[in-house]
C-alpha positions in Angstrom: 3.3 -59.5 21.8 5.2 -59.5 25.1 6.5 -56.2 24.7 2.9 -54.9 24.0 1.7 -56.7 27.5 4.7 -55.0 29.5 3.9 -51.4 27.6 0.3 -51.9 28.5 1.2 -53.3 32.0 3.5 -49.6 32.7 0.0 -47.1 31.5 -1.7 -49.5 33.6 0.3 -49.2 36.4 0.8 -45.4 36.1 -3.1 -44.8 35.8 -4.1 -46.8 39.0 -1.5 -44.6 40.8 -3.2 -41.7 39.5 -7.0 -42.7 40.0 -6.8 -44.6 42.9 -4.0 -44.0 45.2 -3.9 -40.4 44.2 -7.0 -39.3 43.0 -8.0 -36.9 45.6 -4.3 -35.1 44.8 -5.6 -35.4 41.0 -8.9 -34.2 41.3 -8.1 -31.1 43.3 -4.5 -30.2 40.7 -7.7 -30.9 37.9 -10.7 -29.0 39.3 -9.4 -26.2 41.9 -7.3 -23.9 40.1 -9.8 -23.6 36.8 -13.2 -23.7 39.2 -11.4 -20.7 40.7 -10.6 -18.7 37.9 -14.3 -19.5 36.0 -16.0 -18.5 39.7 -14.7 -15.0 39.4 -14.4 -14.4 35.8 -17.7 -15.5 34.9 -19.6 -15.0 37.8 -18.0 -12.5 40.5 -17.1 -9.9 37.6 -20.1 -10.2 35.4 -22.3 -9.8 38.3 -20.4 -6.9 40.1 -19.6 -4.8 36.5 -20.8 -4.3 33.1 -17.8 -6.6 32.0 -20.4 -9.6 30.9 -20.9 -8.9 27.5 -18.7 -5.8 26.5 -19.5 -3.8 23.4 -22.5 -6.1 22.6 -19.4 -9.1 21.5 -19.4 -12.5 23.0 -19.8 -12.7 26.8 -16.9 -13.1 28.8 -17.8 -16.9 29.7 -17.7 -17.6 26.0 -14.0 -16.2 25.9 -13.1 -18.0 28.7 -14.4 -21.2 28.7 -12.1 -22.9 25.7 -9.3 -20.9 27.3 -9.5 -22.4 30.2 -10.5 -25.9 28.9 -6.5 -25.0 26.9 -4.8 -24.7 30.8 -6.4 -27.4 31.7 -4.7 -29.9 28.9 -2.0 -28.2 29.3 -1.6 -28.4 33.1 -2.7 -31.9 33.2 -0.5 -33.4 30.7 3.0 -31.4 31.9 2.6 -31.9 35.0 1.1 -36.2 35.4 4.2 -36.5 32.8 7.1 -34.3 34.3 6.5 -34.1 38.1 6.9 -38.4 38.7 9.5 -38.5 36.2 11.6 -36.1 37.8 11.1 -37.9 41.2 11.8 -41.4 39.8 15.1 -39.9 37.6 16.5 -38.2 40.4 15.9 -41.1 42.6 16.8 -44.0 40.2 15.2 -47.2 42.5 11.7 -46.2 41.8 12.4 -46.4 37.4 15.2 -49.0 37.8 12.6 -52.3 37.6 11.0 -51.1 34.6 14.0 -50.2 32.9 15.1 -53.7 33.3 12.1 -55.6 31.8 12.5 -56.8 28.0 10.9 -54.0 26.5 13.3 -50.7 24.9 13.9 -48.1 26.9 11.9 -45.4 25.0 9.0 -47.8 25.7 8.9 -46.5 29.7 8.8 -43.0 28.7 6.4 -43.7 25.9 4.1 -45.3 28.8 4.3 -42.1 30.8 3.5 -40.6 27.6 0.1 -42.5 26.9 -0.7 -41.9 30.7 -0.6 -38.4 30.7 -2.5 -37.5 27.7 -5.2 -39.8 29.5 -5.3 -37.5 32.3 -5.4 -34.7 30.1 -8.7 -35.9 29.2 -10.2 -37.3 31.8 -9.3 -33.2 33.8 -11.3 -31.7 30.2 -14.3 -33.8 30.6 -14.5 -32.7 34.4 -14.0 -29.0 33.5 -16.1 -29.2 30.5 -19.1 -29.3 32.8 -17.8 -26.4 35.0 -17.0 -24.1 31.8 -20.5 -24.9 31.1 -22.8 -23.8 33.9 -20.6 -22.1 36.3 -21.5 -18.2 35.1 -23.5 -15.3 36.3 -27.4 -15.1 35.4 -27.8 -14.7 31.4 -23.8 -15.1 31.1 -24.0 -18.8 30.0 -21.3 -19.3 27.6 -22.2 -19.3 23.4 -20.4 -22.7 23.3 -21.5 -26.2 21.6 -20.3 -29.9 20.6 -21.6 -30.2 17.2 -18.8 -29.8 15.7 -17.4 -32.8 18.1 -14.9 -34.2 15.2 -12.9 -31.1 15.6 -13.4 -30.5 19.1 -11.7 -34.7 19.6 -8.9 -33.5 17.5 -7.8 -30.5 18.8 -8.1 -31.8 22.4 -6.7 -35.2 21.3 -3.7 -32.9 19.7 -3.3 -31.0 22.7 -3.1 -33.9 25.2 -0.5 -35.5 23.7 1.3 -32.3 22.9 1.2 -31.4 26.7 2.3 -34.9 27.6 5.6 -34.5 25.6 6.0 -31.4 27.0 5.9 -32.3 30.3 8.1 -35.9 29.1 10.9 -33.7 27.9 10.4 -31.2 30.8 10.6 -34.3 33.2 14.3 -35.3 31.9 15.3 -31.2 32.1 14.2 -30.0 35.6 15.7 -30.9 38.8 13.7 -31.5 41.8 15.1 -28.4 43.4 14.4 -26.0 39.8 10.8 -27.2 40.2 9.7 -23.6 41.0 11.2 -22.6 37.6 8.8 -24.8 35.7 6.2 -23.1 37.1 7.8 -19.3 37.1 8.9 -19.8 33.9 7.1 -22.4 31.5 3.5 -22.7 33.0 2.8 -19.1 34.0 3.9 -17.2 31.0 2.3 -20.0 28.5 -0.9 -19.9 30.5 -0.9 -16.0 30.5 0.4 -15.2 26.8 -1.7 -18.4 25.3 -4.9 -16.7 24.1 -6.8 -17.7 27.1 -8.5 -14.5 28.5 -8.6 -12.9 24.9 -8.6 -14.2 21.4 -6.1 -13.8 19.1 -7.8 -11.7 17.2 -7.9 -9.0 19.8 -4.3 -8.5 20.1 -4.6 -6.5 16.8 -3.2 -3.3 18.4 -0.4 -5.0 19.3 1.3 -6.5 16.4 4.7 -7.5 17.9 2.6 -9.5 21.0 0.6 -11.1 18.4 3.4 -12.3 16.6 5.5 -13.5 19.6 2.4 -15.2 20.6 2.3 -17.4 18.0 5.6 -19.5 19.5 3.2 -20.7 22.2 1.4 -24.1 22.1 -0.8 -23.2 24.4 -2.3 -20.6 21.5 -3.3 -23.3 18.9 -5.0 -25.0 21.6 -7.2 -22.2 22.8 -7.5 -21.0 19.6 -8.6 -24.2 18.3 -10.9 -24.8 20.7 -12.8 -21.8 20.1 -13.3 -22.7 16.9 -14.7 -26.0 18.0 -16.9 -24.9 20.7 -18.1 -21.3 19.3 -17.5 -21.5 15.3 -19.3 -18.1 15.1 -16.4 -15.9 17.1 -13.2 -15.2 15.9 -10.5 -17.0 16.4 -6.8 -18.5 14.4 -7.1 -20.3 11.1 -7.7 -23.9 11.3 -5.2 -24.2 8.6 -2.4 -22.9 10.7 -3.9 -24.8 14.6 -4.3 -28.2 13.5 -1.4 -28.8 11.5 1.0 -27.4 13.9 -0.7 -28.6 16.8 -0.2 -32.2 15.3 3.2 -31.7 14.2 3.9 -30.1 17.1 2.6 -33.6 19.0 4.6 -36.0 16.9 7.5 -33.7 16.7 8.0 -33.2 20.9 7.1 -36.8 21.5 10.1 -38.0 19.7 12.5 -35.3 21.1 10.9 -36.1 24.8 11.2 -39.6 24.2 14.7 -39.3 23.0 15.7 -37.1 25.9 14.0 -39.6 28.5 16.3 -42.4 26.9 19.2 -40.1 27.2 18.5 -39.5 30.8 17.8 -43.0 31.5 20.6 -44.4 30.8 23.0 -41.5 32.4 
């Protein structure tokens, strides 16, 4: 029972630093970057070419919109986990009282955890509403929540596979390699994770389509689409939600045991 208090006192602790003292930081890492993106994609280019609706498929907003609902899970989970834990490990003062309280050390990391996947979806439902009704005239998006159940669990999935991401990341990259987790982890998953195209475009490329398939960030797009716009083609569910939850559990234990490792080094 007093382990539980301590483990709920560290995501308490972690998400008042987020949405209080830094929320203006949070919002604008949350809301810029996607608002950006959707602004041109689905309003600049639709209105300035006849790229809104090519070949009579699914407009471009359509496309977009779980795509960029993916980046922003996967944005907001590496980065609330990965960016303070690579301050507070290469600085060991700021994690040292925690790591001292009567709780296991796995139990700090696994708060970090918890708090990160909460950001992850507090940044979907503020994008969700931009995705929505940010387009150009007659290039709203084909997108709906009945099929919420599977829309929970992908983006559920998702959160928590970004947060261990990010976890493991966190214990990795050195305040001075931050630059590589962005040059080399968060560009080319964002780019090369199904979020400007569906996987079932990349058809005439069979070797892209297959190398593809080692990115998270695919099952999350992918599974997404199928949530929001059942009727376009996307991956099998059989193949995105298994892995995606496997893939959660499975990276949250090898974060958690690299954040113990690092903790105590």
């Amino acid at each position: 029972m007093r382990a539980g208090r301590v483990f709920a006192a560290f995501v308490a602790r972690d998400l008042r630093v987020v949405f209080r003292k830094q929320l203006l930081s949070f919002l604008t890492r949350v809301l810029v970057e996607p608002l950006t993106r959707i602004f041109v994609f689905s309003y600049v280019l639709p209105a300035v070419s006849a790229t809104g609706r090519p070949s009579g498929g699914p407009s471009v907003a359509t496309v977009l919109a779980p795509g960029m609902l993916a980046t922003t899970i996967l944005f907001a989970g590496i980065l609330g986990v990965s960016m303070p834990m690579i301050t507070e490990l290469t600085y060991p003062k700021t994690i040292q009282d925690r790591l001292l309280t009567p709780v296991p050390v796995w139990s700090v990391g696994a708060a970090r955890l918890v708090s990160g996947t909460v950001q992850a979806l507090v940044s979907v439902l503020l994008v969700l509403p931009v995705v929505m009704f940010v387009h150009a005239p007659g290039q709203a998006p084909d997108i709906g929540l009945s099929h919420w159940p599977l829309l929970l669990t992908v983006v559920l999935s998702g959160a928590v596979l970004a947060s261990a991401i990010g976890l493991w990341l966190g214990t990795a990259v050195q305040p001075s390699q931050v630059n590589v987790l962005f040059g080399l982890v968060m560009m080319p998953m964002m780019m090369l994770g199904c979020v400007y195209y569906p996987w079932a475009s990349l058809e005439a490329l069979p070797w892209l389509r297959h190398l593809v398939l080692l990115n998270p960030v695919v099952y999350v797009s992918e599974g997404l689409r199928a949530a929001l716009s059942p009727a376009a083609a996307h991956l099998s569910l059989w193949a995105v939600l298994p892995l995606l939850v496997a893939g959660a559990a499975l990276v949250s234990v090898l974060g958690l045991r690299a954040f113990r490792r690092a903790a105590l080094d």
